[in-house]
C-alpha positions as CSV (number, residue, x, y, z in Angstrom):
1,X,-47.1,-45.6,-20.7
2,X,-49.7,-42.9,-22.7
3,X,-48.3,-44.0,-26.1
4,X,-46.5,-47.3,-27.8
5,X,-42.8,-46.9,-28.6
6,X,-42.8,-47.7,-32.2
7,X,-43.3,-45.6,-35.2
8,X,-43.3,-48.8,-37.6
9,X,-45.5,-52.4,-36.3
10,X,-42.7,-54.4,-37.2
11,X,-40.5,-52.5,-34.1
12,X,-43.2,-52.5,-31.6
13,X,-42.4,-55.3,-28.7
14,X,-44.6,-56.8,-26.0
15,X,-44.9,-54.1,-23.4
16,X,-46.5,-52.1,-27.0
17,X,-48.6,-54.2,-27.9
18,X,-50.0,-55.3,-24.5
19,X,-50.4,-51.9,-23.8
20,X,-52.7,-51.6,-27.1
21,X,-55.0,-54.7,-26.6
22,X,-55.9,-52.9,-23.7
23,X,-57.0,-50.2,-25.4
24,X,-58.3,-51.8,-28.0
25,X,-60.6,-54.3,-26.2
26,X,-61.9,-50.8,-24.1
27,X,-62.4,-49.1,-27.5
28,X,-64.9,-52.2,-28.6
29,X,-67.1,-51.3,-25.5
30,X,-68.3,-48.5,-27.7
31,X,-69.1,-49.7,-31.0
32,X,-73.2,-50.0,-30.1
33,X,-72.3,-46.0,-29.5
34,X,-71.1,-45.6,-32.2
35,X,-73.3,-47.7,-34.3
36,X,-76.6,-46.1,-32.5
37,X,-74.7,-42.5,-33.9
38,X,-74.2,-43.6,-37.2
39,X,-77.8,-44.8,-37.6
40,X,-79.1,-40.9,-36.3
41,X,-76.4,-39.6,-39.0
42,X,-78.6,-41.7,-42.3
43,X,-81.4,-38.8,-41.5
44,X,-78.2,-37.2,-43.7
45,X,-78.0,-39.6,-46.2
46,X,-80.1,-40.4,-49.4
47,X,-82.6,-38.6,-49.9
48,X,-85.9,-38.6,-52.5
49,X,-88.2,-41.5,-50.5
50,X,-90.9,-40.3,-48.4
51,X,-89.3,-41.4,-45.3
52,X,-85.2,-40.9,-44.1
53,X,-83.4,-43.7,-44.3
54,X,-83.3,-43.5,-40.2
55,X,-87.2,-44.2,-40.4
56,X,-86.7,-47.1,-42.8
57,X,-84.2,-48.9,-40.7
58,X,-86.3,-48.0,-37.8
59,X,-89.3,-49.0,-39.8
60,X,-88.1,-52.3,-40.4
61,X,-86.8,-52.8,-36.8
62,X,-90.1,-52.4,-36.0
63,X,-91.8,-54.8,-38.4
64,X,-89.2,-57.5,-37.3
65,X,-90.0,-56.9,-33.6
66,X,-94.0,-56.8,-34.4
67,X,-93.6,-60.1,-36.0
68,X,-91.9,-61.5,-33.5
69,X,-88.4,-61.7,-34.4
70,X,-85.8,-62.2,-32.3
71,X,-82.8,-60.0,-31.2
72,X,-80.6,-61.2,-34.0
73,X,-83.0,-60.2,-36.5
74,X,-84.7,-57.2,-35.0
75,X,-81.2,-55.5,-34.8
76,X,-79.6,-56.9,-38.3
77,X,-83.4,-55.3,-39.6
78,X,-82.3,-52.1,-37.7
79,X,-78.7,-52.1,-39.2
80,X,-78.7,-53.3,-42.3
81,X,-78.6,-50.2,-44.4
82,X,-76.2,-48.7,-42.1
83,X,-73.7,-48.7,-44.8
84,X,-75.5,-46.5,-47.1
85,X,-73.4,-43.0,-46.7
86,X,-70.3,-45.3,-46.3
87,X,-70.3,-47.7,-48.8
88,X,-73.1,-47.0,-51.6
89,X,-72.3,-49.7,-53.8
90,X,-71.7,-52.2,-51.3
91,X,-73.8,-51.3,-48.3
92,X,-75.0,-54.8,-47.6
93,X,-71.4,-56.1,-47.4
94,X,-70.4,-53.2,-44.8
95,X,-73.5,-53.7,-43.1
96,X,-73.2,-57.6,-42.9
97,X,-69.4,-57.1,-42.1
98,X,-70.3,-55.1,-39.0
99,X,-72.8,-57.9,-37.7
100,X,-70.9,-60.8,-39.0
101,X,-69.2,-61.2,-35.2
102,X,-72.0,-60.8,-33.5
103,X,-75.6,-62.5,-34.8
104,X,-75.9,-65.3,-36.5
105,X,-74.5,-66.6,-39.9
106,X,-78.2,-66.6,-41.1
107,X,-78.7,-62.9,-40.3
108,X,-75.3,-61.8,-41.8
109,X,-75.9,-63.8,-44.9
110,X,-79.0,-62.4,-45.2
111,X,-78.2,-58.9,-44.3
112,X,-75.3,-59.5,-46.9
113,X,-77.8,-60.5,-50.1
114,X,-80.6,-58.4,-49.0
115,X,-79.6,-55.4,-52.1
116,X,-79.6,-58.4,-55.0
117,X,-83.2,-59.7,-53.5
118,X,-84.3,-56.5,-53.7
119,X,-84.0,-55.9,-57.5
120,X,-87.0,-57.7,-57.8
121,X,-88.6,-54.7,-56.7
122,X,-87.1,-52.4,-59.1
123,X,-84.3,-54.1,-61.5
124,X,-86.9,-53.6,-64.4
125,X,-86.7,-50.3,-64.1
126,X,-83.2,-49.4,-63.3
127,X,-81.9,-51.4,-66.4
128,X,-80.6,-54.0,-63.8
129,X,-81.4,-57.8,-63.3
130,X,-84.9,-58.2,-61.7
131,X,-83.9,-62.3,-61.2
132,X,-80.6,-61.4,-59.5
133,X,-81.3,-63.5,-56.6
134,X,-81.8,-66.2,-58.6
135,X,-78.4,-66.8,-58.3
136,X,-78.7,-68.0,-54.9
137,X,-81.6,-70.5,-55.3
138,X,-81.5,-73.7,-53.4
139,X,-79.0,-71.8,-50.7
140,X,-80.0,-72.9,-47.7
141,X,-80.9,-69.1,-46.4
142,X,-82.7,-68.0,-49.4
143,X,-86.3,-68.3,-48.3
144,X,-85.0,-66.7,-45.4
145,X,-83.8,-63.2,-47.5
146,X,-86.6,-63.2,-49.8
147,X,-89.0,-63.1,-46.1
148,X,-86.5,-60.4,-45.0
149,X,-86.8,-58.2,-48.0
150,X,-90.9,-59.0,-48.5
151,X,-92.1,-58.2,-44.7
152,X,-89.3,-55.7,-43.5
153,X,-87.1,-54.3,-46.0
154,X,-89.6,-53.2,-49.0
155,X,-92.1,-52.6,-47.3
156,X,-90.7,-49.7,-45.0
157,X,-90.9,-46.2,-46.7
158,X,-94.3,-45.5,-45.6
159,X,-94.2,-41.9,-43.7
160,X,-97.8,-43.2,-41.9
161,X,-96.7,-46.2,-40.3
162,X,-95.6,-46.0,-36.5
163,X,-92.5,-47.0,-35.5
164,X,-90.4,-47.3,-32.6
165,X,-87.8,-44.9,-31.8
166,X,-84.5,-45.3,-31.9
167,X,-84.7,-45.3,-27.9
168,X,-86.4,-48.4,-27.9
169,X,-83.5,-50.3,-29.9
170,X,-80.6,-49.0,-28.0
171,X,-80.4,-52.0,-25.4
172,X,-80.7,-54.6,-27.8
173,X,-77.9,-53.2,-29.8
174,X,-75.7,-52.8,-26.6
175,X,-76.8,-56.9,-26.0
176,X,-75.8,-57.8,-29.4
177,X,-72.2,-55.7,-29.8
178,X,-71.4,-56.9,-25.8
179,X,-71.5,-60.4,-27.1
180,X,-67.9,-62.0,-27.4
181,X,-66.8,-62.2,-31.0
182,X,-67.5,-65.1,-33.0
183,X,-68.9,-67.1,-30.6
184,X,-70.0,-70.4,-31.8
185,X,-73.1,-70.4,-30.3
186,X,-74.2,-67.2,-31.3
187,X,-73.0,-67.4,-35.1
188,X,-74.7,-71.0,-35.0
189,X,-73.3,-71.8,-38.7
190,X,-75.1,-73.7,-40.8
191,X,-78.4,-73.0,-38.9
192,X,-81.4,-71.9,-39.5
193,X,-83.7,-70.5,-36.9
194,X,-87.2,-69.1,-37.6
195,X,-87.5,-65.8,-39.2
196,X,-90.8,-65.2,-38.1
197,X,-93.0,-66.6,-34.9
198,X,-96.0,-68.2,-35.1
């Protein structure tokens, strides 16, 4: 069998669709691939900042790794402006909606928020909300976010700091995306784990 039978879902029977959840669960081996191409395809994306926006998510890997940080937060800092040639109004959603299977709910949710914590940066000028966070006070994540944006987000568009080459993130990615889907004990919901060591 090369192909399923069906031409409409609702006609496909099990034969089909055993046939496609073997393909399918072979396709997943390659999402790190994939995600690792999409990050070398941002040098495309946005441009006007000193930096691409491949060295800010590298940038910001690289801060999260230098303070420490562990896996789920060194690759959610690497991906989570993956989503801006995709989805430029909602590219912490896509981003966070890649990761959500795979880190924990306290690196999705933060990955997720990261674009209204950052207004505090720049809302005042934009004509947007400079509080926008605000919104979220008392969640239980929130110091978490603001951390996030403060130490790795904002502060990576600097052409003169050194960061790590793509290279040096692609196992971690391949660790993260090899880790069977919502797995309770990787998504630890309703948990929070240091951001930062020491």
């Amino acid at each position: 069998m090369d192909q399923v039978k069906f031409t409409a879902m609702k006609d496909g029977d099990k034969e089909d669709y055993d046939f496609l959840t073997k393909h399918e669960i072979e396709h997943t081996k390659g999402t790190a691939d994939r995600l690792l191409t999409a990050l070398v395809a941002l040098d495309e994306g946005l441009s006007g900042y000193q930096i691409t926006r491949l060295g800010h998510s590298l940038q910001s890997a690289t801060r999260a790794e230098r303070d420490g940080a562990d896996i789920d937060w060194v690759v959610s800092a690497l991906l989570h402006d993956i989503g801006d040639i995709f989805a430029p109004y909602n590219h912490d959603e896509y981003a966070a909606t890649i990761l959500k299977p795979f880190v924990r709910e306290q690196c999705t949710w933060v990955v997720e928020k990261h674009g209204d914590f950052q207004m505090v940066y720049y809302g005042e000028h934009v004509g947007a909300n400079p509080e926008k966070r605000q919104q979220y006070a008392g969640h239980m994540y929130f110091d978490d976010c603001a951390t996030f944006c403060e130490r790795w987000d904002q502060s990576s568009f600097d052409p003169n700091y050194e960061h790590f080459p793509l290279e040096h993130f692609r196992d971690r990615v391949h660790d993260v995306f090899a880790r069977q889907a919502y797995d309770p004990d990787v998504i630890k919901a309703g948990m929070r784990m240091p951001l930062v060591q020491g």
